[in-house]
N, C-alpha and C positions, 0 to 999 in steps of 0.2 A: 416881445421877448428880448432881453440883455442879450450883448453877442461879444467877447473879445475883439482886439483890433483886429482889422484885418491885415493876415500874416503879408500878401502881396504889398502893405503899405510902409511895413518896417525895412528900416537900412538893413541891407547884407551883412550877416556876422563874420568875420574874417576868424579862423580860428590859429592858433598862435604860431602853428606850423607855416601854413600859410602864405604868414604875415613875416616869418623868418626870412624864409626861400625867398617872398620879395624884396626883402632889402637886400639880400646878398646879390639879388641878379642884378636888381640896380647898381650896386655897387661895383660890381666886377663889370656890369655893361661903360659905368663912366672912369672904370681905370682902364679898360685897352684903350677908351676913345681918348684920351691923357696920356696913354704909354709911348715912349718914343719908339722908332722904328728900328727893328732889332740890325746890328751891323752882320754885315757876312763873315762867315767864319775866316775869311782870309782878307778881313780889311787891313788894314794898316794899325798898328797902336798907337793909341791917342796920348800924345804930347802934352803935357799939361804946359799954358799960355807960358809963358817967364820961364821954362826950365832951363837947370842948373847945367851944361855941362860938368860930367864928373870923369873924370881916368884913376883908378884906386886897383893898386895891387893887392889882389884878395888870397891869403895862402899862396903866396907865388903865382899867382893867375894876374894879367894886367885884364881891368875890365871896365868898358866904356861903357856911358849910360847916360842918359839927359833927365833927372829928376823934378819933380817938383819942392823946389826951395824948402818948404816943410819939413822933409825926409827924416826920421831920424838913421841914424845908422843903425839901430838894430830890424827897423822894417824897412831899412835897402838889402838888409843880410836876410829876412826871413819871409819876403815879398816881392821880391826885384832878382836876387839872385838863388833862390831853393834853400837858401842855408838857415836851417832849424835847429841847429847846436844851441844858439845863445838863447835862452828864453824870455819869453816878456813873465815878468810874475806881478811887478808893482808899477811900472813903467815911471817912477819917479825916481830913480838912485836910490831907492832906497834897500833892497834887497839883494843888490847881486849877481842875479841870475843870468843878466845878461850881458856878464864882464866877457870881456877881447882883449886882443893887446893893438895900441896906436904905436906903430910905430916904436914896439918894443915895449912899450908899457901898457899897464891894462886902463880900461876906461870904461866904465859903466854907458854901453851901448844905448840905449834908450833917450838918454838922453843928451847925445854926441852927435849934432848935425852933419847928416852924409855928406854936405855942402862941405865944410871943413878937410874931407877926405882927400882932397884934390893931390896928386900928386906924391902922398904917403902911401904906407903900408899897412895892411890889417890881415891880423890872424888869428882866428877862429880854432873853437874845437876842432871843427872839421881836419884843421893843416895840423896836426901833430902828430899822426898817424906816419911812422918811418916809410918809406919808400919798400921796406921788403915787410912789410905787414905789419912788424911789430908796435907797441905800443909805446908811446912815449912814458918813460919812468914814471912821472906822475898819476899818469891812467894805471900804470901797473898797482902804485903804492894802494891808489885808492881800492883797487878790489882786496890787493891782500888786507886790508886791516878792516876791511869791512864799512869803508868813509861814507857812506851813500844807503838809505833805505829806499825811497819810494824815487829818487834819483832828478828829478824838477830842478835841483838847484846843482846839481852835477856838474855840467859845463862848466858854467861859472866858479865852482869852488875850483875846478882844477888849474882854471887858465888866473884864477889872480893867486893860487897857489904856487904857480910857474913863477909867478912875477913875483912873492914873497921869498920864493929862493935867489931869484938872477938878483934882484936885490941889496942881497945881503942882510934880510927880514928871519931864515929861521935860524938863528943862532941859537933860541931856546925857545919853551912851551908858551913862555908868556910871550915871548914876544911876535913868535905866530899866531897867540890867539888876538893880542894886540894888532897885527895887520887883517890877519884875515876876518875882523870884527865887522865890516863890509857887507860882508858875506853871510844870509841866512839863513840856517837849515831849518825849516818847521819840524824835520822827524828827530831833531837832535844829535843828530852824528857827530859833535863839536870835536867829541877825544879823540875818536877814527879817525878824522881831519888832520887833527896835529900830528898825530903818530905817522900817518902817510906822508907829510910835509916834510918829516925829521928824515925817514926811510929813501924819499925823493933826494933830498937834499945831497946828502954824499953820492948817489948814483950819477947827478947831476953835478958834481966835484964843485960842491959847496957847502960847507958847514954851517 
């Protein structure tokens, strides 16, 4: 009499579950044995090799810090020191979003080595806020006219806003649309922008 193989002779079938749960344990078993050993909560902060000594007055704050040469100045502002006014949106100059003022003038953060900062000044969303709470004219302009929908690109339109007035940039519509062309709204606020610019403008005794 014929007989199939016998079953005691064939390979063990692994079934796909199984065979998952094995590679994951492998896997996670050969990344703790790889993992470096975790530091204590109160080690010291790690130095990067070559860093920069920096001193930069931040909004009237003097602030010391030893960076890594890389740094841009807008992740010294939004990773080094808390400050998330200026945004990253394109991280190439080319949007905006995370204009400051150098030293009285704006500069598209992102791409402005913290290294550079040495001994200047920088001011941010954050420092325009008055001492007794109120709002700097500009921030006022933009809610009344309505400058701002989904608001990403907010900071930035205000603070080279700032700098189109001290300037001497909004004398008319075209020629703040002309400076502030820098600047990108994706929700389209352009007209809001101007209008707030022009309203800023004389509160800030400049035409």
């Amino acid at each position: 009499m014929t007989t199939g193989p016998d079953p005691s002779s064939q390979p063990a079938q692994v079934n796909r579950r199984e065979f998952v749960l094995s590679v994951l344990s492998t896997a996670a078993a050969s990344g703790v044995a790889n993992a470096a050993p975790a530091q204590p909560a109160d080690a010291a902060p790690e130095v990067h090799a070559g860093g920069v000594p920096l001193a930069v007055t931040v909004n009237g704050q003097r602030r010391t810090l030893t960076l890594d040469p890389r740094t841009s100045t807008l992740d010294l502002l939004r990773e080094h020191l808390g400050l998330t006014g200026a945004k990253k949106g394109c991280d190439h100059g080319q949007c905006g979003a995370c204009t400051v003022h150098l030293d009285g003038r704006r500069v598209v953060s992102c791409l402005t080595p913290a290294s550079q900062l040495d001994g200047r000044r920088l001011d941010t969303i954050e420092g325009l806020q008055r001492p007794d709470g109120s709002l700097h004219p500009m921030q006022q302009a933009f809610i009344d006219h309505d400058a701002l929908q989904c608001g990403y690109c907010t900071p930035g339109q205000v603070m080279a806003a700032i700098a189109c007035v001290r300037e001497g940039n909004a004398t008319s519509p075209e020629r703040i649309k002309e400076y502030m062309s820098g600047n990108l709204c994706r929700c389209g606020a352009y007209n809001g922008i101007v209008a707030a610019v022009q309203q800023a403008a004389g509160a800030m005794g400049k035409a």
